[in-house]
C-alpha positions, 0 to 999 in steps of 0.5 A: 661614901655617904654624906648627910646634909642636915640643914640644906634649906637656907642654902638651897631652898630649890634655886640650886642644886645638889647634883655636883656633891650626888656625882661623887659621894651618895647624898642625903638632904634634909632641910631641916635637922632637930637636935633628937634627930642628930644622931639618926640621921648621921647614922654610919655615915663618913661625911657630914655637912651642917650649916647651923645644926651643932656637932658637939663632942658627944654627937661626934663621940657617937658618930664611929664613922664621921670622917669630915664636918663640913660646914656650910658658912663661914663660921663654925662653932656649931662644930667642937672643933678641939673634939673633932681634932682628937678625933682625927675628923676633918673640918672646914668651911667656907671663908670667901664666897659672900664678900660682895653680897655682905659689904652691899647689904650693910650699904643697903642698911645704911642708904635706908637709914640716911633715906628711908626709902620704904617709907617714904614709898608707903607714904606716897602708896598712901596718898600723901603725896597726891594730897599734899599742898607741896610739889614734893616733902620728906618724912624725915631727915635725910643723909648725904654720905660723901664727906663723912667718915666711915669706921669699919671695925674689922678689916678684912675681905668684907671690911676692906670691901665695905670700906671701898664702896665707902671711898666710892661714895666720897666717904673718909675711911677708919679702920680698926683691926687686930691686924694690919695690913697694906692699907688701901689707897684711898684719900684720908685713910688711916688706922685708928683705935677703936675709941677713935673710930667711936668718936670720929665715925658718922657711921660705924660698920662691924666686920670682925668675927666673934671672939671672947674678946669682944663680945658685947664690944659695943655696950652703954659705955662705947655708945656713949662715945659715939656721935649723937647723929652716928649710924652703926651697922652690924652685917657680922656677928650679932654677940658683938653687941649687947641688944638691950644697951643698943635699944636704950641708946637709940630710944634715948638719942645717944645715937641717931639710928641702927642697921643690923642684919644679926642679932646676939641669939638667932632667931630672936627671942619674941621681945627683943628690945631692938624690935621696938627701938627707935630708928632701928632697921633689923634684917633676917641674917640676909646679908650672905643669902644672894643667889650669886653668893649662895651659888658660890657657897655651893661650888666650894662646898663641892670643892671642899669634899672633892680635897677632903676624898682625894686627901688633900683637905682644903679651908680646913680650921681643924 
């Protein structure tokens, strides 16, 4: 059978390998897939993996022998889903290899917000230090975490993961979640609303997967119900914020500064208000890259297609 990976790069970019998948299926790899060239590269082929190159009903209607999409990520809808179902393709993705590597990453977002370790360093690079008249200074406020509360909107794998380093760190814990379930153990947690988590949090993590429902959850007005000194990461989905709202907030002081690792179109547009916005840290989609995470990322991928051809599809959300 015939596999055609149309956008392997951010998943491997050479620190990996594709032979697992090459031992059982014939594999072509392309970096890199424009949309002209959707359908020339899938071609006859039975099976399909894509990351963030989209497989929407019409690619799929002209695709006779796609048997399976397997998506490289945790979030699929690059895929039309309901197509794929009356079609009888198979799709799945990848549900838990990066929990470790996103909860650290919304740490480092948030340690460079309380510490701005960067530029304090560019600072000393600099000779500031060497030339200052005191045995040590800071450029601006700096945070300490234990004590405070955390409010993670989302509460799942990586929200429950980010709340234990939280815990780890002295931090009180919020949670806010469609669903809950055994909470964790930890001193002064508790299920909150999510007017709650607003107003009580020092810092706000996102953790929920995008729905129609909660788009742009935080907007001017759920802002505004915020602490004027609170912190909000998103390590998530970047349409859960409206970027606009989120610029005018910080560059007015309604909140004291932001961490994000998504933002609402990827990549951004040139101009993107939060790129100019006041203490505002903005990562590029970075938070799910580690190596370790990448690596597992790839086993179950293999995983995935081992099931899928032996018939007993795993991860499937089709």
């Amino acid at each position: 059978m015939k596999l055609i990976v149309l956008d392997g790069y951010c998943l491997n970019p050479g620190d990996l390998s594709w032979d697992a998948l090459r031992e059982i299926v014939d594999v072509e790899v392309h970096d890199r897939t424009a949309a002209a060239d959707i359908l020339p590269r899938i071609g006859n082929a039975e099976l399909v993996m894509t990351n963030k190159t989209p497989l929407d009903a019409a690619t799929q209607a002209a695709s006779p022998n796609l048997k399976y999409i397997g998506v490289l990520a945790t979030g699929y809808n690059i895929v039309d889903v309901a197509s794929a179902e009356q079609k009888g393709i198979v799709v799945s993705n990848i549900p838990t290899y990066g929990t470790a590597s996103v909860a650290q990453h919304a740490f480092a977002l948030l340690l460079e917000l309380c510490h701005h370790v960067g530029a304090h360093s560019e600072a000393v690079r600099n000779n500031e230090w060497t030339t200052n008249p005191d045995w040590c200074f800071w450029k601006t406020p700096l945070m300490e975490l234990a004590g405070k509360t955390m409010g993670v909107v989302g509460f799942g794998r990586i929200g429950r993961q980010t709340a234990k380093i939280a815990d780890a760190m002295g931090m009180k814990v919020l949670a806010n979640d469609t669903y809950q379930g055994n909470a964790p153990g930890y001193e002064g947690f508790r299920w909150a609303s999510i007017d709650e988590v607003l107003a009580e949090s020092d810092v706000i993590s996102l953790h929920c997967p995008l729905t129609a429902d909660n788009k742009h959850i935080i907007n001017a007005e759920r802002l505004r119900r915020m602490k004027p000194g609170a912190f909000l990461l998103n390590t998530s989905r970047g349409p859960l914020i409206n970027d606009q709202d989120l610029a005018d907030a910080l560059n007015a002081g309604v909140i004291a500064g932001a961490g994000l690792d998504v933002l609402s179109v990827e990549p951004p547009v040139n101009g993107n208000p939060l790129f100019s916005a006041k203490n505002c840290i903005v990562t590029p989609h970075i938070a799910w890259a580690t190596k370790e995470a990448r690596s597992r990322l790839m086993d179950i991928a293999v995983s995935n297609v081992k099931a899928f051809l032996a018939g007993a599809p795993q991860n499937v959300v089709s």
